[in-house]
C-alpha positions as a printed NumPy array, in Angstrom:
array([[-26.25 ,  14.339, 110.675],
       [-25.099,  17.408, 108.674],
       [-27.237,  18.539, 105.808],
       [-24.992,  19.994, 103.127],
       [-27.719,  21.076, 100.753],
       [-30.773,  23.292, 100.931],
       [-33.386,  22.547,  97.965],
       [-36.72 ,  25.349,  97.88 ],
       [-39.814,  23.827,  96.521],
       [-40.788,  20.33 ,  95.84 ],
       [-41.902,  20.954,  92.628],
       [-40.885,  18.426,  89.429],
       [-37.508,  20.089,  89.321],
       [-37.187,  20.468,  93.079],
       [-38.419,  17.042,  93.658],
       [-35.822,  15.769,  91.346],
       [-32.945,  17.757,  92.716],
       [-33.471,  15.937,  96.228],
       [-33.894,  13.193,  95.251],
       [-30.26 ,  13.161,  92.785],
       [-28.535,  14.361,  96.314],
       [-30.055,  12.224,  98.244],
       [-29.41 ,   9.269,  95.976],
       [-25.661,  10.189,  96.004],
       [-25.442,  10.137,  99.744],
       [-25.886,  13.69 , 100.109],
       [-28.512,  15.056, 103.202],
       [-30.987,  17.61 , 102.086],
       [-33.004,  20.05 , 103.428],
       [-36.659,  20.336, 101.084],
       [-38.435,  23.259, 102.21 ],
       [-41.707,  23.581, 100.487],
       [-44.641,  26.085, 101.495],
       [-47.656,  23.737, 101.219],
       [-49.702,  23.348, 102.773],
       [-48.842,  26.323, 105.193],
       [-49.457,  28.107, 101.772],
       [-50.182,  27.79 ,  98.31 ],
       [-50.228,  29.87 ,  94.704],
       [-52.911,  30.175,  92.865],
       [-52.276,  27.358,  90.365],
       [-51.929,  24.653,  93.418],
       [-54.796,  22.488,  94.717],
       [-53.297,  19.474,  96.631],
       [-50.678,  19.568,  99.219],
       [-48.723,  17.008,  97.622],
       [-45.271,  17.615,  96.064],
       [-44.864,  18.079,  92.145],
       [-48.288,  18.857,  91.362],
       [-49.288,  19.008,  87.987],
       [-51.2  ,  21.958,  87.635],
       [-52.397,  22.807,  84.029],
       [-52.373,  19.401,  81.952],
       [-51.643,  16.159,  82.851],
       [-49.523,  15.612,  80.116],
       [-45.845,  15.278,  79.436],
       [-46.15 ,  15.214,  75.498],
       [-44.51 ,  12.957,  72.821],
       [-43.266,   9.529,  73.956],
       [-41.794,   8.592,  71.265],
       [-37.649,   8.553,  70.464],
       [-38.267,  10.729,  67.082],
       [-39.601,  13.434,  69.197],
       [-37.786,  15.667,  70.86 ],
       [-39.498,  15.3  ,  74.398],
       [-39.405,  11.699,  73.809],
       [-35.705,  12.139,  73.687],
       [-35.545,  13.845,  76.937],
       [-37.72 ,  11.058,  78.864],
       [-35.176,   8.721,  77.804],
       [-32.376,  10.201,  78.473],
       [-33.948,  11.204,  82.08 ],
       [-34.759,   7.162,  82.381],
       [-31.197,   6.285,  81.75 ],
       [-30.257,   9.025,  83.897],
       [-32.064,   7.732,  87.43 ],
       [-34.762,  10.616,  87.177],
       [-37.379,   9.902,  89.709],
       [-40.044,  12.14 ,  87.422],
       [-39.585,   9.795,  85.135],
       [-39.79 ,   6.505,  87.131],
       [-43.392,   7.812,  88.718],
       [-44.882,   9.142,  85.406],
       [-44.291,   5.912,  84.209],
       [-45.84 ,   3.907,  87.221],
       [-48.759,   6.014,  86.984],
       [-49.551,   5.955,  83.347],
       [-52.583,   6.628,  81.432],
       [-53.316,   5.581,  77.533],
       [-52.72 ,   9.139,  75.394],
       [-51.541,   7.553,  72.29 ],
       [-48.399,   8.905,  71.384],
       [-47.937,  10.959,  74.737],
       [-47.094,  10.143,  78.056],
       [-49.97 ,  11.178,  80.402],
       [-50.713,  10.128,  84.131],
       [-52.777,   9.976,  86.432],
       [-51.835,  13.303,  88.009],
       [-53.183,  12.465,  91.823],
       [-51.369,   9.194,  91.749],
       [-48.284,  10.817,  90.106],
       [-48.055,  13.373,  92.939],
       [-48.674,  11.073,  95.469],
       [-46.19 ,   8.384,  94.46 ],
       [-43.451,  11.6  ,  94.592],
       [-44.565,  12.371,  97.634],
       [-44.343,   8.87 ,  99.029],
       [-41.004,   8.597,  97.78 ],
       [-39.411,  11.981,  98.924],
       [-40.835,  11.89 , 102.356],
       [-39.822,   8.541, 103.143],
       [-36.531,   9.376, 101.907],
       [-33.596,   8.534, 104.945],
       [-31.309,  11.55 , 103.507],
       [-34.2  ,  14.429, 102.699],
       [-35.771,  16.343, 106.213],
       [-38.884,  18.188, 104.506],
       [-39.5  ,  21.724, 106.361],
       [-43.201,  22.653, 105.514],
       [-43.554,  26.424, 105.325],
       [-43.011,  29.894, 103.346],
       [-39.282,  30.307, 102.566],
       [-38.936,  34.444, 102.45 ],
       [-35.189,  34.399, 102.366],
       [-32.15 ,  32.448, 100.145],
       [-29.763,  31.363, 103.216],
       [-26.637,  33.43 , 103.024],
       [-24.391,  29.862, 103.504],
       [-24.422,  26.744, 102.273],
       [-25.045,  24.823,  98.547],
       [-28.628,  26.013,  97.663],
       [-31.42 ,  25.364,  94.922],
       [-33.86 ,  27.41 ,  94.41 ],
       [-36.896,  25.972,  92.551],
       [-39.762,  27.774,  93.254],
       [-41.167,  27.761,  90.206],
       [-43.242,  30.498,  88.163],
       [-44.981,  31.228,  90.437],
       [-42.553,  31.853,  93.457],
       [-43.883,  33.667,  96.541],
       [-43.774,  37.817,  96.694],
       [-41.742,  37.825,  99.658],
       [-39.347,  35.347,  98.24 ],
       [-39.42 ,  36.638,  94.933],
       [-38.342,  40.089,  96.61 ],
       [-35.418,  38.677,  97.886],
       [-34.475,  37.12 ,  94.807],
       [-35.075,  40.065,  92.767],
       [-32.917,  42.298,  95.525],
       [-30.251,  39.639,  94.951],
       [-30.085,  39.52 ,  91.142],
       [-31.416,  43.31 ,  90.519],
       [-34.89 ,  43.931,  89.751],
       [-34.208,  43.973,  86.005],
       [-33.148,  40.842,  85.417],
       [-36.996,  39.795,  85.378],
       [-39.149,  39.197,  83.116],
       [-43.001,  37.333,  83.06 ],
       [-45.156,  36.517,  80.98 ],
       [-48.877,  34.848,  81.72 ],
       [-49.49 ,  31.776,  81.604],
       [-53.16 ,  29.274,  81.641],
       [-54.613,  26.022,  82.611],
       [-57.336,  24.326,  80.837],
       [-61.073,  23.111,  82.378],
       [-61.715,  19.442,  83.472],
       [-65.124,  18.041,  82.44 ],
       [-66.141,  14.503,  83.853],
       [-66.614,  11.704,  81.277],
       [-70.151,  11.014,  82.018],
       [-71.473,  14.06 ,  81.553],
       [-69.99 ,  14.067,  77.963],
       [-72.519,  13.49 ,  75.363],
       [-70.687,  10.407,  73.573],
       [-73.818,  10.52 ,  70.716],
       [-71.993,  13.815,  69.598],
       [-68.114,  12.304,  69.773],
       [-65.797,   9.541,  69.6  ],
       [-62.301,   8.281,  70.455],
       [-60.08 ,   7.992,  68.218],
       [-55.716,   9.429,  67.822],
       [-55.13 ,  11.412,  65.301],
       [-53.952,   9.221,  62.24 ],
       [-55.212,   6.408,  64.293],
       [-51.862,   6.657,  66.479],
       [-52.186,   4.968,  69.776],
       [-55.221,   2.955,  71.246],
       [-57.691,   5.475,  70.156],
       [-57.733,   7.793,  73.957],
       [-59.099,  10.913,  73.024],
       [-62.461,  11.746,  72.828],
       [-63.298,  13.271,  69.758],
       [-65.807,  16.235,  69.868],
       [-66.392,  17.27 ,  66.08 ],
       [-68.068,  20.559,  65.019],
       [-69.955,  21.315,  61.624],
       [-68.609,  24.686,  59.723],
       [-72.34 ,  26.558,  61.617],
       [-71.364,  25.254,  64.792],
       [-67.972,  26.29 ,  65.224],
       [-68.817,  29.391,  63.411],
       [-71.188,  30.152,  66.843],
       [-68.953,  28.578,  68.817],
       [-66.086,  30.994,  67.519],
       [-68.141,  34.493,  67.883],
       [-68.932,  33.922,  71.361],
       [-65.331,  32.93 ,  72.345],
       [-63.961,  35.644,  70.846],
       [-66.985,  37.942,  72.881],
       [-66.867,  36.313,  76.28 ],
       [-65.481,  38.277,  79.452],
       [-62.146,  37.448,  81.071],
       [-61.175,  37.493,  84.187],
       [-59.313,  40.851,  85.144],
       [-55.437,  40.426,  85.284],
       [-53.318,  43.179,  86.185],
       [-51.497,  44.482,  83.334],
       [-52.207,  41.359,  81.259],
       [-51.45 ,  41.784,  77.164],
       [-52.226,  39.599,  74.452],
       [-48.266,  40.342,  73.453],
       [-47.072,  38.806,  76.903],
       [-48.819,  34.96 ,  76.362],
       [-46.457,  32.456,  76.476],
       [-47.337,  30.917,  72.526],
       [-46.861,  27.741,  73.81 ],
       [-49.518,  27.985,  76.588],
       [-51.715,  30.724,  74.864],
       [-55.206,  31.063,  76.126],
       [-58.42 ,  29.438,  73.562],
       [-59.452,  32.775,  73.435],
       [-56.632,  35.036,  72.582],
       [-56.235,  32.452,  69.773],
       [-59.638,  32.501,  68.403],
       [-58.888,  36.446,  68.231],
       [-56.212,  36.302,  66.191],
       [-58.585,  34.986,  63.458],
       [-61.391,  32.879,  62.228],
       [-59.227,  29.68 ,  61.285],
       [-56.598,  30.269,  63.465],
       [-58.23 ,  27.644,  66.267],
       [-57.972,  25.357,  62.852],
       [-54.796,  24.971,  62.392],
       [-54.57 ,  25.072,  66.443],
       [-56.347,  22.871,  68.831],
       [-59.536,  22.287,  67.003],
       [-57.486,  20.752,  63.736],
       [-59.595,  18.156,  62.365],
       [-57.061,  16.392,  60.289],
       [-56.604,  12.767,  60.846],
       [-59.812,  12.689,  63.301],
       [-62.137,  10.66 ,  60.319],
       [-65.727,  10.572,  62.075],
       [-66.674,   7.112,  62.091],
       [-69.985,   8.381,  61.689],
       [-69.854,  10.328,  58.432],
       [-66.534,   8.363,  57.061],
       [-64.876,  12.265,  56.846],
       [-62.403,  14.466,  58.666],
       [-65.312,  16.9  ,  60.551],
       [-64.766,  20.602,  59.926],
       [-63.167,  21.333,  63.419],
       [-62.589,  18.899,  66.21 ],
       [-62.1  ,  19.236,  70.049],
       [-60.015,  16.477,  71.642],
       [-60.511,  15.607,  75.516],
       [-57.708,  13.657,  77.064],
       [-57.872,  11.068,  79.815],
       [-56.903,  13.228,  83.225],
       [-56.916,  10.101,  85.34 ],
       [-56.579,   6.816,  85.622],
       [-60.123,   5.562,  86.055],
       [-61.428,   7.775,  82.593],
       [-63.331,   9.596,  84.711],
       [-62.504,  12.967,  83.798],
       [-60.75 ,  14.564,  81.083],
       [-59.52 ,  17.85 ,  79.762],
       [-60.268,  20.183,  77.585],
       [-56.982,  19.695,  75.065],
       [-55.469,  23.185,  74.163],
       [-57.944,  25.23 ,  76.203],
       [-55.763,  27.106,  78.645],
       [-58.231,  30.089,  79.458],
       [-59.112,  33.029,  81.574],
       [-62.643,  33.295,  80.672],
       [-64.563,  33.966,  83.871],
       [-66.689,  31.039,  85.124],
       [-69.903,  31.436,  83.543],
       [-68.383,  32.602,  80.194],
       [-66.452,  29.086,  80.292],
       [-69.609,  27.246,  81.212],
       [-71.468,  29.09 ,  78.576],
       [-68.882,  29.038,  75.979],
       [-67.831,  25.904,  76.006],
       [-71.203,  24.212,  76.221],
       [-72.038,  25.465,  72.898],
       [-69.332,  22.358,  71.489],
       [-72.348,  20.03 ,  71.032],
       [-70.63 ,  17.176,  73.043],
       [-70.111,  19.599,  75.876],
       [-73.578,  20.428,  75.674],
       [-74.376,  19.44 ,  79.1  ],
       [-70.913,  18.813,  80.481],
       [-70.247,  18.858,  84.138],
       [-66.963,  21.532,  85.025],
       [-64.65 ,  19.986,  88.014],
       [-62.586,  22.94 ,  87.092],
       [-62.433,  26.174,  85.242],
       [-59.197,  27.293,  83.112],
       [-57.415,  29.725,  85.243],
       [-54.794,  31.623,  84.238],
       [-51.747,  33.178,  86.904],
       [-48.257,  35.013,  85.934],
       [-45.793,  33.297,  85.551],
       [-41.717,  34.278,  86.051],
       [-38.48 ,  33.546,  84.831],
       [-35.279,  34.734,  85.035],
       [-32.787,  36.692,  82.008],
       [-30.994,  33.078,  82.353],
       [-28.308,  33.464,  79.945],
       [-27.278,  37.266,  81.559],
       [-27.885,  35.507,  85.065],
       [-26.755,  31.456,  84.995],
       [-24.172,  29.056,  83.483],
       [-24.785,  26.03 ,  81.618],
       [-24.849,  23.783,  85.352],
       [-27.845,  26.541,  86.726],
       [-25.262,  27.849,  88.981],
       [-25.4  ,  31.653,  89.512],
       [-22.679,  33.502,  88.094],
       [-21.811,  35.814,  90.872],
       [-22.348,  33.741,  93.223],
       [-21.977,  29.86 ,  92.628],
       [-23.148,  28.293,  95.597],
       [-26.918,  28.728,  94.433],
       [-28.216,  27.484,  91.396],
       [-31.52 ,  27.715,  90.087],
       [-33.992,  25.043,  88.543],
       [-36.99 ,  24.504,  86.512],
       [-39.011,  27.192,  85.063],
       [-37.9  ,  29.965,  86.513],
       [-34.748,  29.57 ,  84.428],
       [-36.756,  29.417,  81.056],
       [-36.514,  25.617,  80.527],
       [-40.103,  25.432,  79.638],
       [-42.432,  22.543,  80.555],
       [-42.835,  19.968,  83.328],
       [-40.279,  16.96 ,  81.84 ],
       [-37.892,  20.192,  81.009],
       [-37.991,  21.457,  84.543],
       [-37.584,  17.802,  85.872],
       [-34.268,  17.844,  83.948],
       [-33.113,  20.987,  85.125],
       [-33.52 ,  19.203,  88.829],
       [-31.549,  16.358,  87.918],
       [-28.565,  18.103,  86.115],
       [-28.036,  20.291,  88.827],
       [-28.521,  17.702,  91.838],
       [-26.549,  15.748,  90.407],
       [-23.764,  18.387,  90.28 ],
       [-24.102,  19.428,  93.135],
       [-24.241,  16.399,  94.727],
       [-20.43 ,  15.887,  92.609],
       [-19.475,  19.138,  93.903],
       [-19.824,  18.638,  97.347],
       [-17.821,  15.278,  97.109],
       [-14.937,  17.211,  95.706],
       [-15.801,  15.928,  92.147],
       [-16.047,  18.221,  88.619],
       [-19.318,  18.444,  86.977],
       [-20.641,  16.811,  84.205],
       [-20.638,  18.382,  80.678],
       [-24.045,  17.059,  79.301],
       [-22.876,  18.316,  75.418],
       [-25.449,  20.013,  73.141],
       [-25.599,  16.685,  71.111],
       [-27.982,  15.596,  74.509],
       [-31.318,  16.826,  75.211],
       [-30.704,  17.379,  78.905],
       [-27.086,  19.294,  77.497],
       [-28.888,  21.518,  75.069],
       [-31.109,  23.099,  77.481],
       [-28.271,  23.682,  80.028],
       [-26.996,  25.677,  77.036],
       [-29.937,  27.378,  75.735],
       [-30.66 ,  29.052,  78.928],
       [-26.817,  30.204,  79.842],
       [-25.777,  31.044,  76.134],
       [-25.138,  35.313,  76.413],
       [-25.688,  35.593,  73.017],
       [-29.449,  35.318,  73.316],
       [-30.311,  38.688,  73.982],
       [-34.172,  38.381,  73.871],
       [-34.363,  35.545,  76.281],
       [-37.815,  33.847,  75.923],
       [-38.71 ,  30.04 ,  77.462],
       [-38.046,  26.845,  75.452],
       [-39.444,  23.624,  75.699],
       [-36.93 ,  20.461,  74.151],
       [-36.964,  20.735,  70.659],
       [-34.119,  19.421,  67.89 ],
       [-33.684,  23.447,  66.751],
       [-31.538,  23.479,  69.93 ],
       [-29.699,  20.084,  69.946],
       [-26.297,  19.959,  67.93 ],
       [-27.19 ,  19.156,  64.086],
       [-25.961,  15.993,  62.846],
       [-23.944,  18.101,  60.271],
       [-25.051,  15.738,  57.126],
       [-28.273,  15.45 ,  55.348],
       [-31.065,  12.399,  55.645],
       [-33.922,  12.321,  53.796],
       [-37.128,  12.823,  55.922],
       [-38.014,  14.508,  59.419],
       [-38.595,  11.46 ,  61.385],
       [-35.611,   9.63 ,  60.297],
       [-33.454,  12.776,  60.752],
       [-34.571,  12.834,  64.601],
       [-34.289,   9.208,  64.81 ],
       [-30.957,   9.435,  64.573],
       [-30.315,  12.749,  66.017],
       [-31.947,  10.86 ,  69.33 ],
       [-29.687,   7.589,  68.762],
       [-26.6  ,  10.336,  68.851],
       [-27.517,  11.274,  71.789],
       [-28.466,   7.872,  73.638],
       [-25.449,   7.032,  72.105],
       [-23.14 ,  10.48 ,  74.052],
       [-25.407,   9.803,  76.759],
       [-23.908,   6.239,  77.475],
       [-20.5  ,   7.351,  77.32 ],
       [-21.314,   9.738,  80.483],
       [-23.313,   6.613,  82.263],
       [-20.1  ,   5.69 ,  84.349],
       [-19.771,   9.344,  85.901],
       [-23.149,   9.593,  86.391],
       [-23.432,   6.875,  88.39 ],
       [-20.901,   8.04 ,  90.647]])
């Protein structure tokens, strides 16, 4: 059988671009490197491993990533259909079981009849042939080369990006915390790890004095904000962690009857509730500085670490100088890029990014035009964001209504304003339902 498309990397957007083809009748070639080699983020050797949380954020329509999951739903996305077969209680999020969640994507690509997976490096972007590239941030040096020969070694950027520790639930001291959502949201999921104003006031002087690991050319100017590390926050000043991942507003201890003065939320990493991670604690401590540092929270006092934060670089393309609004490369069509690399930041964001651009690929190849997802869609406004030239200082987005098409008249109150920007969209969405299906 002839295979008319070539995906690299069986990541979440590479995954999901196989999988589009492949549903449409189309026979792929996935080439992914693992286990014949993996980056420094990777651990397992299945396919779209989540490396740095086990989280894919806000489930619910009035949020923005809520918006995308159900648009990806509606759309076929097999992301989507696996997160939510393997998920765990996060309140208001939607969190798996990240072993399962691989695993089930795994099960379901490989077993596949139109995707051949080729295990092994990829050092070279074939010179025929429909192609997607998604690699991810952290895309091999040889491979990167080639890209970068291809596009011009300007059009890069990078920036540095973290993952936060794992502790295991029965080492945490539940005498010092308690579950409990924010606002009581949810089934109560997080653990709840509260600090008096002298505790985190230790806890804060010897975060800010701990010893990173050495990264070459790393700068506090070049963290993502969106995935900064604990410590460059705690830096930036005394409260800042406040009003950041220790905010203790809408955490009442049931113990005291009062919001505590900081609070540090675990959330479930697995399925069992046998481990959980550190919420908001990407880091690049060194090992004994995280063991040390974060011990002091007095629920971590004697936690057990099945991982340390580590923290890699991570690279993406000048997008809007480089793409258009289907991923495809301007000067040269036949290969389009997906997922991170293309500053659509985030694992549900990347998985949409695979799914717009197997799918129009997959219409491409059977002699079809592609579909417009328009701005008024969460899936269209990233397409957008990353291709529009007039953003000149290109950084990565995750989904957010600043980039969706305003309704264009005024209602009274946030959540009811993206309540109905989100129906809009479900709405656009399920006019394009017929040619999607196609």
């Amino acid at each position: 059988m002839k295979h008319e498309a070539s995906v690299i990397g069986a990541g979440l957007a590479g995954s999901e671009a196989a999988w589009q083809l492949a549903e449409k009748g189309i026979s792929v070639d996935l080439y992914e490197m693992k286990p014949v080699k993996r980056t420094p983020a990777h651990h397992a050797d299945t396919f779209a491993e989540l490396c740095c949380s086990n989280s894919l954020r806000g489930a619910e329509i009035h949020t923005a990533p809520g918006l995308l999951k159900e648009e990806l739903r509606r759309c076929g996305s097999l992301i989507l259909s696996c997160a939510d077969a393997t998920r765990v209680e996060a309140g208001g999020a939607l969190a798996v079981d990240r072993t399962a969640f691989a695993e089930l994507v795994t099960e379901k690509i490989r077993n596949h009849s139109n995707i051949t997976v080729h295990e092994g490096e990829v050092t070279h972007i074939p010179d025929e042939g429909a192609v997607i590239v998604a690699t991810g941030p952290l895309t091999s040096d040889a491979l990167f080369e080639d890209i970068s020969a291809l596009l011009g070694e300007s059009k890069y950027l990078h920036f540095y990006d973290a993952a936060a520790p794992i502790v295991t639930f029965e080492s945490v001291d539940m005498e010092s915390a308690y579950f409990a959502s924010r606002y009581g949201k949810g089934t109560a999921d997080y653990i709840n790890c509260p600090m008096t104003r002298e505790e985190y006031e230790v806890f804060w002087e010897a975060l800010c004095s701990a010893e990173q690991a050495p990264v070459h050319g790393f700068e506090d100017k070049k963290v993502f904000e969106g995935c900064m590390p604990v410590e460059v926050m705690g830096r930036r000043g005394h409260d800042t962690l406040l009003y950041g991942p220790l905010k203790p507003v809408g955490l009442r201890d049931p113990r005291t009857g009062r919001d505590p003065f900081a609070v540090v939320q675990l959330r479930r990493d697995n399925a069992a509730g046998s481990l959980y991670n550190l919420v908001g604690f990407q880091t690049h401590l060194k090992f004994p500085e995280q063991k040390r540092v974060f011990s002091l929270i007095p629920a971590l006092k004697n936690a057990e670490f099945v991982r340390y934060g580590v923290m890699h670089r991570n690279t993406f393309m000048d997008s809007p100088r480089l793409l258009d609004r289907h991923f495809r490369l301007r000067t040269d069509p036949r290969i389009r890029f997906a997922g991170q690399m293309t500053g659509v930041e985030g694992y549900i964001e990347s998985a949409a990014a695979g799914l717009e651009t197997g799918l129009n690929l997959a219409r491409e190849l059977r002699g079809m035009p592609p579909i417009d997802f328009p701005r008024e869609t969460a899936i269209g406004a990233l397409g957008l964001y990353i291709s529009n030239e007039a953003n000149e200082k290109f950084q990565p987005m995750n989904i957010n209504f600043g980039i969706i098409e305003p309704l264009g008249y005024r209602i009274k109150g946030k959540r009811e304003k993206n309540t109905q920007i989100a129906l809009r969209a479900l709405e656009v969405l399920d006019g394009l339902m017929e040619d999607i299906r196609r």
